[in-house]
C-alpha positions in Angstrom: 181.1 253.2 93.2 180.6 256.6 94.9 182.5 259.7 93.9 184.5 261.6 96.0 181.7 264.3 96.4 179.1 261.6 97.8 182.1 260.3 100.5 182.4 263.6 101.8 181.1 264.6 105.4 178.7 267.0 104.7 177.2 269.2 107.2 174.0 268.9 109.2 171.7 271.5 107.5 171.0 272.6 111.4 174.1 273.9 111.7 174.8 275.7 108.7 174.5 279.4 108.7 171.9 280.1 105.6 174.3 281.7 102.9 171.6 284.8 102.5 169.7 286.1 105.2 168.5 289.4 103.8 165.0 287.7 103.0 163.7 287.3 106.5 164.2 290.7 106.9 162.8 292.4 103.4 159.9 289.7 103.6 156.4 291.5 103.0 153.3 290.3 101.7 154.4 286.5 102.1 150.8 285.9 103.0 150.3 283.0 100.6 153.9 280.9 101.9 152.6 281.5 105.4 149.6 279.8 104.6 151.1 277.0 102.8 153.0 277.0 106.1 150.5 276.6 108.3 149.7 274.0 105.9 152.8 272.2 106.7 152.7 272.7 110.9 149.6 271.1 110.4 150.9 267.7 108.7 153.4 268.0 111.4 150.9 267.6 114.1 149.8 264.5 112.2 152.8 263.0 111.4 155.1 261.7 113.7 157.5 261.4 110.4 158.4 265.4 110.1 160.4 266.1 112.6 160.8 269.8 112.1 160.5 272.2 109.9 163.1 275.5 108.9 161.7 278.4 108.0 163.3 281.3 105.7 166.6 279.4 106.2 168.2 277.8 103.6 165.0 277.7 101.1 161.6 279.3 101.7 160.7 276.2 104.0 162.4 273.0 104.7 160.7 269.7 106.3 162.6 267.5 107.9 161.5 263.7 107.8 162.7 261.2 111.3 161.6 258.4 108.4 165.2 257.9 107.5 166.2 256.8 104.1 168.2 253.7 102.7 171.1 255.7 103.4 170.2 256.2 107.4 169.9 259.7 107.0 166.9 261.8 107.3 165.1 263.7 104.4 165.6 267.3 103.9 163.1 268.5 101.7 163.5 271.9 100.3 160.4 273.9 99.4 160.0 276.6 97.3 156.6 278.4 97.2 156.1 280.8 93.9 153.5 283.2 94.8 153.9 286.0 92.4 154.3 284.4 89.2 152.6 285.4 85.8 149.0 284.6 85.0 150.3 281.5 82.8 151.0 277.5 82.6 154.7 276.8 84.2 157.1 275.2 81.6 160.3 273.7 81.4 161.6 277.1 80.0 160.1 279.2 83.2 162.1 277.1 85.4 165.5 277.1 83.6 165.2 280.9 82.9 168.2 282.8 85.1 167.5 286.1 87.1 170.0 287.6 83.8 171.3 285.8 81.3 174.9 284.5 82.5 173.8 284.7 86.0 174.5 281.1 86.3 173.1 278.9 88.9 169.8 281.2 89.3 167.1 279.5 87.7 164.5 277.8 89.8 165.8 274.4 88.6 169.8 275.3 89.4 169.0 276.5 92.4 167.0 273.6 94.1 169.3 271.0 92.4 172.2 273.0 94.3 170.7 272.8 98.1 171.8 269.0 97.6 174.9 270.0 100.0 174.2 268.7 103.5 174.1 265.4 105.3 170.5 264.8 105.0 169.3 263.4 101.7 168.0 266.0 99.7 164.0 266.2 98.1 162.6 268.8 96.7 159.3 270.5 96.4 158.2 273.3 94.6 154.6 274.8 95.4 152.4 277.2 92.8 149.5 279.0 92.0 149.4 277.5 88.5 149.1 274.6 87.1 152.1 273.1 84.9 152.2 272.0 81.4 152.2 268.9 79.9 155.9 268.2 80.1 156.1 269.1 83.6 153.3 267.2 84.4 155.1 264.0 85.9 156.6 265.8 88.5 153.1 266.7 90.0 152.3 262.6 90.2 152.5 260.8 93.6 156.3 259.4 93.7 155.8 255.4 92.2 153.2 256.1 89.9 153.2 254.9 86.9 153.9 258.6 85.3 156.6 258.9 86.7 158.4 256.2 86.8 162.4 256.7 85.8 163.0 255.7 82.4 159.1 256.1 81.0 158.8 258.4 78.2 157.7 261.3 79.8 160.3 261.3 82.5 163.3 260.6 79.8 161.7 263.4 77.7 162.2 265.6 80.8 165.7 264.9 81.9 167.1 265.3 78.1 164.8 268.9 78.3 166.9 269.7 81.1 170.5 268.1 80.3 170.0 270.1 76.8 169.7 273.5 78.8 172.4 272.6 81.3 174.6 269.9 80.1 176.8 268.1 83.1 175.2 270.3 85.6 175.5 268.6 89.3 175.1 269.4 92.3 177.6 270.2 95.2 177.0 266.3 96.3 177.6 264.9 92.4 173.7 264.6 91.8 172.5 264.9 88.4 168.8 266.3 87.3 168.1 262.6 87.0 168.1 262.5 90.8 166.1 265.9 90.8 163.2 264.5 88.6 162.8 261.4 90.9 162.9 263.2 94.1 160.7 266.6 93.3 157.3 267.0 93.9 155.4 270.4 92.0 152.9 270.8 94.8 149.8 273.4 92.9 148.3 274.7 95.5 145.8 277.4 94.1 145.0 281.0 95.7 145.2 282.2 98.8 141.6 281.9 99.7 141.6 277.9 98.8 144.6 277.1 100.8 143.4 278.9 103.8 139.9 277.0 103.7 141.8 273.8 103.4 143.8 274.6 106.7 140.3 275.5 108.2 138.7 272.0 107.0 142.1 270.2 108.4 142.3 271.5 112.1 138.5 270.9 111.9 139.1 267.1 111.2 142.5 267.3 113.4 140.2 268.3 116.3 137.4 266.0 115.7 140.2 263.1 115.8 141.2 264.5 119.2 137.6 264.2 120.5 136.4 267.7 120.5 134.3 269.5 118.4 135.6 273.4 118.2 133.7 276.0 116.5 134.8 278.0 113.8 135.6 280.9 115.2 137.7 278.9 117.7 139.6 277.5 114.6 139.8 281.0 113.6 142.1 282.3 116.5 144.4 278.5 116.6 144.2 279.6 112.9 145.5 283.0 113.7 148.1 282.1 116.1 150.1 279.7 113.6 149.5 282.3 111.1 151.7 284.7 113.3 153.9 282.0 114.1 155.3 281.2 111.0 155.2 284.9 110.1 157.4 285.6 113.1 159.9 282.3 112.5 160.4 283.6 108.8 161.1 287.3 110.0 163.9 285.9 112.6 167.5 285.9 111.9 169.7 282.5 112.0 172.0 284.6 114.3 171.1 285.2 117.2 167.9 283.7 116.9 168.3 280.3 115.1 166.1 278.1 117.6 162.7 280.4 116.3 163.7 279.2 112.6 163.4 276.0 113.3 160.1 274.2 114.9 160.3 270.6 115.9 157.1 268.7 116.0 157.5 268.3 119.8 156.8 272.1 119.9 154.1 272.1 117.5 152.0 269.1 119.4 152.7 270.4 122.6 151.0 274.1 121.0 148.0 272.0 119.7 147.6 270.0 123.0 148.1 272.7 125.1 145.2 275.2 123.0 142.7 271.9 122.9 142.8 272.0 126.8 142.3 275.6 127.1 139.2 275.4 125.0 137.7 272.3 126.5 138.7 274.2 130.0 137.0 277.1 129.1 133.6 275.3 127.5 133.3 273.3 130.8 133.9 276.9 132.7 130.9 278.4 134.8 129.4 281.1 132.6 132.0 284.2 133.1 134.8 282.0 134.4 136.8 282.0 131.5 136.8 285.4 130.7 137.6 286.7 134.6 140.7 284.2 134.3 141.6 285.8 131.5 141.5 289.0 132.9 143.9 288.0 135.5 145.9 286.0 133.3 146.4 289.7 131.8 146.7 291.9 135.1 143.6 293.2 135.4 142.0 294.4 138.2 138.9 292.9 140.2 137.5 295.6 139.6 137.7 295.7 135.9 137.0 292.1 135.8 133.7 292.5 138.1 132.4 295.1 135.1 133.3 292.9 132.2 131.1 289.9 133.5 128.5 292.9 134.2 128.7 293.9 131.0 128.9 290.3 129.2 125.5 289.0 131.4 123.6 292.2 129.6 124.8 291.5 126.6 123.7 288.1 126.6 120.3 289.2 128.3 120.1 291.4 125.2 120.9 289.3 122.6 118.0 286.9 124.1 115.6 289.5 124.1 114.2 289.4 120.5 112.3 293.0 121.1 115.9 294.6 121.8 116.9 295.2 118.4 116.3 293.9 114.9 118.5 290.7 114.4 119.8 291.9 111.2 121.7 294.9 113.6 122.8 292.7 116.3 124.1 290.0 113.9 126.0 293.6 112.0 127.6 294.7 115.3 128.1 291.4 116.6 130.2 291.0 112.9 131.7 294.0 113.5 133.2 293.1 117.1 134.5 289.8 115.6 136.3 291.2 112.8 138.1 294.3 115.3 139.3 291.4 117.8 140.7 289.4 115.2 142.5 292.0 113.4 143.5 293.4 116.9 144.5 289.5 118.2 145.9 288.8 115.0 148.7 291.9 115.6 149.1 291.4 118.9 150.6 288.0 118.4 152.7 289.1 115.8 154.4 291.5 118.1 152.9 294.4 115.3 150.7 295.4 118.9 153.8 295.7 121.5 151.3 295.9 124.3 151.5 294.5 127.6 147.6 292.8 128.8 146.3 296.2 130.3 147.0 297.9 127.4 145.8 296.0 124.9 142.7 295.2 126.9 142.5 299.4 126.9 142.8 299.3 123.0 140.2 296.7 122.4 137.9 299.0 124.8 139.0 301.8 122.8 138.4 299.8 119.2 134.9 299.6 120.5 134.2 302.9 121.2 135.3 304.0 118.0 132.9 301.2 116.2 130.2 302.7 118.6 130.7 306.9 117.6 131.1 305.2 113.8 127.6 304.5 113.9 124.9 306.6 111.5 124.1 310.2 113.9 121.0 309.6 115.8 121.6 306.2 116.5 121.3 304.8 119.7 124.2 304.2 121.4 125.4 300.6 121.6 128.9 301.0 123.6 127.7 298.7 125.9 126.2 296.0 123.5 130.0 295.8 121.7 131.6 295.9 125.0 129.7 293.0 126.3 130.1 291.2 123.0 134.3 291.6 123.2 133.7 290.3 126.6 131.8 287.1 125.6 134.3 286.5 122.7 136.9 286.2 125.7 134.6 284.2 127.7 133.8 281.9 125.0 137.8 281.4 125.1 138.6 283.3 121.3 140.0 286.7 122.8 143.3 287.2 125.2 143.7 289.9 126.7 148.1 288.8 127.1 150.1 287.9 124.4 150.3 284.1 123.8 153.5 281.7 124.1 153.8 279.8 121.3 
C-alpha cells in the first residue's frame, strides 16, 4: 500500500526554484563536469529518450528521460560529478562521511537519496575520477546484471553497510537506500584528457552517421561551442534566467543540424566564399573582405610553394594560428570576449601581429603568412568572426 509520502503531489522538478543557487555563480575550474557534459548533450543528440537536461540546478546535472516509467512519469536522473577527490579507491565510508560530523544530511549518499522529492521518478548517478572498491562495485554494473541484482550477496551486503551508518534514513518521498542501490549508477569516467577524446571520437561517429565526414579541427570548434554552452547554462541563475538551465533535446538537434549544414555549405563554397560571408555575417566592410581573400590566395600560393619556407616553420606558425583562434573563439563564445564582429575580427588581426613581432629578431616577417592562415581557418568554416547563437 503506498504511504502517505508516495500519495503526495509532488512538484515538477521544472518548476522548483533550486534550494541553493550560489554554485552557479562561485563555479570555477569545473572544466572536467563541463566535459562530462558535453558528454551528456551528446547522448542527447542520439537519443530521442532524454528529453532535456538541467544544469547547475538542483544537482550538478540532471537528465530527463521522455521513456516514462511504470509509474507514467518520466525519469529524473540526478548526477553528481566528483572531480576533486583524493588520489584513492571510493568506499562506502567516502560517501557516508558528512561535510562535519552532525551536519546531517551532507554526505554524498544523504544527499542524492534526498533529491527523491519531485514528480518525476528519481535515478541517480554519480560520476568519478576513480575507480570504486570492491563493495561499491555493484553499483558500477549495467542495471539487470547479474551483480547487481536486488537481494544477491553483494547488493544485501551494501544496503545493511548503509542502513548501519544511517538507520531508517528515507527520503522526502519515503524511499529507502534499497531503492537508491537499485536505481544508482557510479559512472568512472577517468581524467580530463580521456573524456574529452571520447567526446571527439563520438561527434566523429555522430557525424559519419549523418553522412558527412568533418575534419578534426571542425570537431574542434562544435567541440568548443558546446564546451561554452554548458559553461554558460551552469553560470546562469534559475531567476531570471531559468530557460538557459535547462536544454531540451529539440535545441540541441536543431544546434547539431544547424552547424552540419553550415559546414557542408561552406565545403561546397567557391574557394573564398565562405570566409567573405563570414565577413559580412560580422559587419565587415567590402573592403576588408576584398583583402582577406587577397591575403588567404597568398597564403595558400605559399604554403604550395615548397621553396617558400622550410615545412617544419610553416607547420609551427600554421600551429600557432590554430591554437590563438581557438583560445580567442573559445572566449568569445563564452561571453569572456564581449566583442561585437568588428572588434573581434580587429583582435584576431591584432593576436597575429603579436605572434608575428614574437618571432626570434632577424626573422623575416611573416604578418602576412598568419594573416592569410586566420583567414583560411574562417574560409575552411572553423573561425567566426560574430558570436554564435546557440
Amino acid at each position: 500500500m503506498a504511504t502517505a509520502h508516495q500519495l503526495r503531489l509532488w512538484p515538477s522538478i521544472d518548476n522548483v526554484i533550486p534550494k541553493e543557487q550560489g554554485g552557479p555563480i562561485a563555479r570555477r575550474g569545473f572544466s572536467y563536469q563541463d566535459e562530462i557534459a558535453v558528454g551528456f548533450l551528446i547522448d542527447m543528440i542520439e537519443d530521442a529518450g532524454l528529453a532535456k537536461i538541467h544544469f547547475e540546478t538542483h544537482d550538478d546535472l540532471i537528465l530527463i528521460s521522455a521513456s516514462g516509467t511504470n509509474e507514467g512519469k518520466p525519469t529524473a536522473e540526478f548526477v553528481q560529478v566528483k572531480a576533486g577527490e583524493p588520489d584513492k579507491l571510493w568506499s562506502v565510508a567516502d560517501i557516508c562521511q558528512r561535510k562535519k560530523k552532525d551536519a546531517v544530511g551532507t554526505s554524498i549518499f544523504e544527499t542524492s537519496l534526498g533529491r527523491d522529492e519531485y514528480d518525476e521518478v528519481a535515478a541517480f548517478r554519480i560520476v568519478t575520477l576513480r575507480p570504486i572498491v570492491s563493495d561499491l562495485a555493484p553499483l558500477a554494473y549495467a542495471f539487470g546484471a547479474d551483480g547487481r541484482m536486488p537481494g544477491c550477496d553483494a547488493m544485501t551486503a551494501l544496503e545493511t553497510a548503509l542502513n548501519a551508518r544511517f538507520p531508517g534514513l528515507k527520503s522526502p518521498k519515503d524511499n529507502d537506500c534499497r531503492y537508491w542501490l537499485e536505481n544508482c549508477l557510479w559512472d568512472v569516467r577517468h581524467d580530463l584528457k580521456t573524456v574529452a577524446k571520447a567526446n571527439i571520437v563520438r561527434l566523429c561517429d555522430l557525424a559519419e552517421k549523418a553522412g558527412q565526414q568533418l575534419l578534426l579541427e571542425q570537431i574542434d570548434v562544435l567541440l568548443t561551442e558546446m564546451r561554452a554552452w554548458v559553461k554558460a547554462a551552469g553560470d546562469a541563475k534559475w531567476l531570471p534566467d531559468k530557460e538557459k538551465k535547462i536544454v531540451t533535446r529539440a535545441e540541441a538537434v536543431g544546434w547539431w543540424q544547424r552547424r552540419l549544414a553550415k559546414l557542408a555549405h561552406g565545403a561546397q563554397a567557391p574557394s573564398g566564399g565562405a570566409l567573405a560571408e563570414k565577413m559580412k555575417a560580422a559587419d565587415l566592410s567590402e573592403s576588408l573582405i576584398a583583402m582577406a581573400v587577397d591575403l588567404r590566395l597568398g597564403y595558400a600560393a605559399k604554403v604550395r610553394t615548397a621553396t617558400y619556407m622550410e615545412f617544419e616553420a610553416s607547420e609551427g606558425l600554421q600551429e600557432q594560428v590554430k591554437s590563438t583562434v581557438q583560445s580567442l573563439s573559445a572566449d568569445l563564445a563564452a561571453g569572456i570576449l564581449d566583442l561585437k564582429g568588428p572588434q573581434f575580427h580587429a583582435r584576431c588581426l591584432a593576436e597575429m601581429n603579436a605572434l608575428n613581432a614574437a618571432r626570434p629578431s632577424g626573422a623575416k616577417d611573416q604578418a602576412a603568412f598568419l594573416k592569410g592562415c586566420l583567414y583560411d581557418i574562417a574560409d575552411r568554416c572553423l573561425l567566426r568572426f560574430d558570436r554564435v547563437v546557440l
